[in-house]
C-alpha positions, -999 to 999 in steps of 0.1 A, spaced: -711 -100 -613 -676 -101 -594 -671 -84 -564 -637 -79 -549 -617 -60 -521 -593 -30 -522 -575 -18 -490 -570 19 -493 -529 35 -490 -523 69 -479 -489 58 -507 -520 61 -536 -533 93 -545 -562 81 -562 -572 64 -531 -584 95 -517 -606 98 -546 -623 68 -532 -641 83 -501 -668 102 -521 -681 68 -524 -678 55 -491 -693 88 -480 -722 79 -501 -722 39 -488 -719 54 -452 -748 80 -458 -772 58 -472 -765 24 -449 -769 51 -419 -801 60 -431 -814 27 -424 -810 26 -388 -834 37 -369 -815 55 -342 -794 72 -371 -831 83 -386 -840 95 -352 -808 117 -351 -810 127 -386 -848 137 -384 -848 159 -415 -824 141 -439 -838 160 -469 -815 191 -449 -790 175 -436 -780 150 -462 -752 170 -479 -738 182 -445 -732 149 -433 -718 132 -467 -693 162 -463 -686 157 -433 -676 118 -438 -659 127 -467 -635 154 -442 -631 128 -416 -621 96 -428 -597 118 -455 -581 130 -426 -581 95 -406 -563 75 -436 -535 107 -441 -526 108 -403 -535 79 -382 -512 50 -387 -536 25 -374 -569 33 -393 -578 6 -422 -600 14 -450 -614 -15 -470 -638 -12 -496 -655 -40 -514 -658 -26 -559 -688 -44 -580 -664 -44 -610 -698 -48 -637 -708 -11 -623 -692 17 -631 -690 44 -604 -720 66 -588 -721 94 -607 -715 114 -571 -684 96 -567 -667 109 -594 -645 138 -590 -611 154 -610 -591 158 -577 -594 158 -537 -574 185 -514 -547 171 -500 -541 140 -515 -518 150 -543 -495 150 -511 -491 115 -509 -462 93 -534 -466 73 -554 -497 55 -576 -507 21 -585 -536 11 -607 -571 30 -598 -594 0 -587 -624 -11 -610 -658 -6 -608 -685 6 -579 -681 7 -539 -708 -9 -525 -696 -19 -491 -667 -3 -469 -651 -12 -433 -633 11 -409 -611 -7 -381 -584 2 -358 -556 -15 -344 -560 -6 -307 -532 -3 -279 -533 -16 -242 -525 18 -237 -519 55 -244 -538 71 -266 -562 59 -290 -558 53 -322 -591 70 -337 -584 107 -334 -625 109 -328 -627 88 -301 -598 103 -282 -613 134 -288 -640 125 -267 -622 107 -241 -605 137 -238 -637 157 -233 -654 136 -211 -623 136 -186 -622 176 -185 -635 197 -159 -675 204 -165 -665 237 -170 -643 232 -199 -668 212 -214 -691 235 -214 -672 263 -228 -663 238 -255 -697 226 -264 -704 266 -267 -674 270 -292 -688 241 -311 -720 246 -306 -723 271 -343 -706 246 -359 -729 214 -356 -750 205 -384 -787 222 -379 -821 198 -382 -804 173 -363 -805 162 -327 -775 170 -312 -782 160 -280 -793 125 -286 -762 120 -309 -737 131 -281 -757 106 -254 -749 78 -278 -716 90 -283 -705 90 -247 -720 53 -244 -704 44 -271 -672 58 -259 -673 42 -225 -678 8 -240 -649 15 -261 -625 23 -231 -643 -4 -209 -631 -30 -236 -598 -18 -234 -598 -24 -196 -612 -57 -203 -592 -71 -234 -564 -47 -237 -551 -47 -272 -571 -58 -300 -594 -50 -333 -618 -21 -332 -642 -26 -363 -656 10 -359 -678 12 -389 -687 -17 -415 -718 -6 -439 -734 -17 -473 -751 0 -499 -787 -11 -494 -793 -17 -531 -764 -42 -524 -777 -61 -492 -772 -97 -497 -746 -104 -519 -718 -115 -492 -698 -79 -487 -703 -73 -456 -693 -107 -449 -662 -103 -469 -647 -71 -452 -653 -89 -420 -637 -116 -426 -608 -95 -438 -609 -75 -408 -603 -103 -383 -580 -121 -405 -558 -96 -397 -567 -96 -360 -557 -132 -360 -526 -128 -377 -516 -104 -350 -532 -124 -318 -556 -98 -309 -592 -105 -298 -618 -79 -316 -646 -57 -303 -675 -39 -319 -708 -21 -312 -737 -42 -335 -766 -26 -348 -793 -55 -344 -793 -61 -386 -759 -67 -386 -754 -94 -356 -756 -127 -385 -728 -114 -399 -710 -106 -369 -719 -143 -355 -703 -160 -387 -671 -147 -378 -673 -157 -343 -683 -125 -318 -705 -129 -297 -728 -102 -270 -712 -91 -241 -733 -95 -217 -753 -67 -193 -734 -37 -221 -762 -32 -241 -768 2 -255 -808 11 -253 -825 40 -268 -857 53 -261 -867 64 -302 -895 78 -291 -888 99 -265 -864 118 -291 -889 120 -319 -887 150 -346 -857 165 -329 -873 169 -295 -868 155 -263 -898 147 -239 -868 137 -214 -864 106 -190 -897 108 -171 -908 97 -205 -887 68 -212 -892 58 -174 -929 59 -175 -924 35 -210 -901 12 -193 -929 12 -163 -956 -1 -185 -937 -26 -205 -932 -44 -171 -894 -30 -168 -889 -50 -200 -878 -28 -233 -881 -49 -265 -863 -39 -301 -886 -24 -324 -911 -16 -301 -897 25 -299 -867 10 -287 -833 4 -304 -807 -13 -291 -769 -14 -296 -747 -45 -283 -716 -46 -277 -694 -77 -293 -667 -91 -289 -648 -115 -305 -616 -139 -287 -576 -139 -301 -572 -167 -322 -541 -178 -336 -533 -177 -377 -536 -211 -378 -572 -211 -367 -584 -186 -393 -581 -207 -421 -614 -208 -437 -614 -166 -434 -598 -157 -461 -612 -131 -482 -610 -124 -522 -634 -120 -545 -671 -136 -551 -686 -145 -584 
């Protein structure tokens, strides 16, 4: 089997037609985290919700952010997921222009940002929540209220917006620290698909073009994705790590941080992944010139 990249255009209609499937990738790689399983306690409910709603957003990332990359790796022996396969999408009969519709079955996609020193950020969600985070309590509230009808039911909310705002923080401390540079913001594979080398090909794409560009490269790691991470040189930032007690949010509850505290008391002040904890890291990775990345390129795998 042959498996090859595609960079998505906002120039090709038929490109829009591709995020049914990386909706589907992203569901179904999420639902093998456990924090994401935590969050998404009743997936049997929420499943469609949330497929929907990845479907809206990164539609609306590649027609209006200018930085935003899409890159999807196609299985070109398979033919499509049945659920991918649809005669049009909203919106992008907007776009000009049309090139050959790529071959075959996603089974891997990457999201990544080119990221300014400064102003505003590039990822409409993130600055979105920058935004929120730096308004009065007051406002926030009233927002959350607005919202509030909106969000996706059987799922906790609360947990979800915690590791949001940590996320979001690290995002804006990097900035601070590295100024411009490479966000990979989501990179997932179909688990039926784990193992062949995708992952490892969109990365290796991703920070091609970082080197190409001089930048450095950050990213927030889930603990089964660090080997790939490693092979194309990031490494933990030290002291940032992102912990999260599973089991004090279990089944859409909260049992709050007396809990968690209590936990952390009897482990000896030590939390260890797996053990009810999970852990996100935050990684980056240094600017390299073009010349160095030789060795990165990425194609296609036999």
């Amino acid at each position: 089997m042959t498996l090859h990249t595609y960079t998505l255009s906002r120039s090709r209609p038929h490109d829009f037609k591709l995020f049914r499937a990386i909706a589907r990738v992203h569901l179904a790689a999420w639902l093998e985290i456990p924090l994401m399983g935590t969050i998404m306690y009743r997936p049997e409910l929420t499943n469609a919700a949330n497929w929907a709603r990845y479907l809206q957003t990164d539609t609306e990332s590649l027609k209006n952010e200018d930085e935003v990359r899409f890159v999807v790796v196609l299985d070109d022996q398979l033919v499509p997921d049945e659920t991918d396969v649809e005669t049009d999408v909203e919106g992008a009969g907007e776009a000009e222009g049309d090139g050959a519709r790529p071959e075959g079955r996603v089974i891997a996609a990457i999201k990544y940002y080119v990221v300014p020193a400064t102003g505003a950020h590039p990822d409409t969600e993130t600055q979105r929540e920058i935004d929120k985070q730096s308004a009065s309590s007051v406002a926030a509230d009233t927002e959350a209220a607005a919202t509030s009808s909106a969000k996706t039911p059987h799922m906790n909310h609360e947990l979800s917006d915690i590791f949001v705002a940590s996320l979001i923080a690290a995002r804006q401390e990097a900035t601070q620290l590295i100024g411009a540079h490479v966000l990979i913001d989501n990179v997932y594979t179909d688990p039926a698909h784990h193992r062949r080398g995708a992952a490892g090909m969109l990365m290796r794409l991703a920070v091609r073009e970082a080197d190409q560009l001089g930048l450095p490269c950050m990213l927030e790691a889930s603990p089964m994705g660090m080997k790939v991470y490693e092979s194309v040189g990031f490494g933990v930032l030290p002291g940032k790590d992102i912990w999260i007690d599973l089991l004090r949010w279990e089944e859409g509850g909260d049992q709050g941080e007396e809990f968690s505290e209590r936990r952390l008391e009897q482990a000896g002040g030590v939390r260890t992944a797996g053990d009810g904890w999970y852990v996100q890291m935050i990684m980056l990775r240094p600017a390299k010139s073009k010349s160095k990345s030789k060795g990165l390129e990425s194609g296609s795998i036999d």
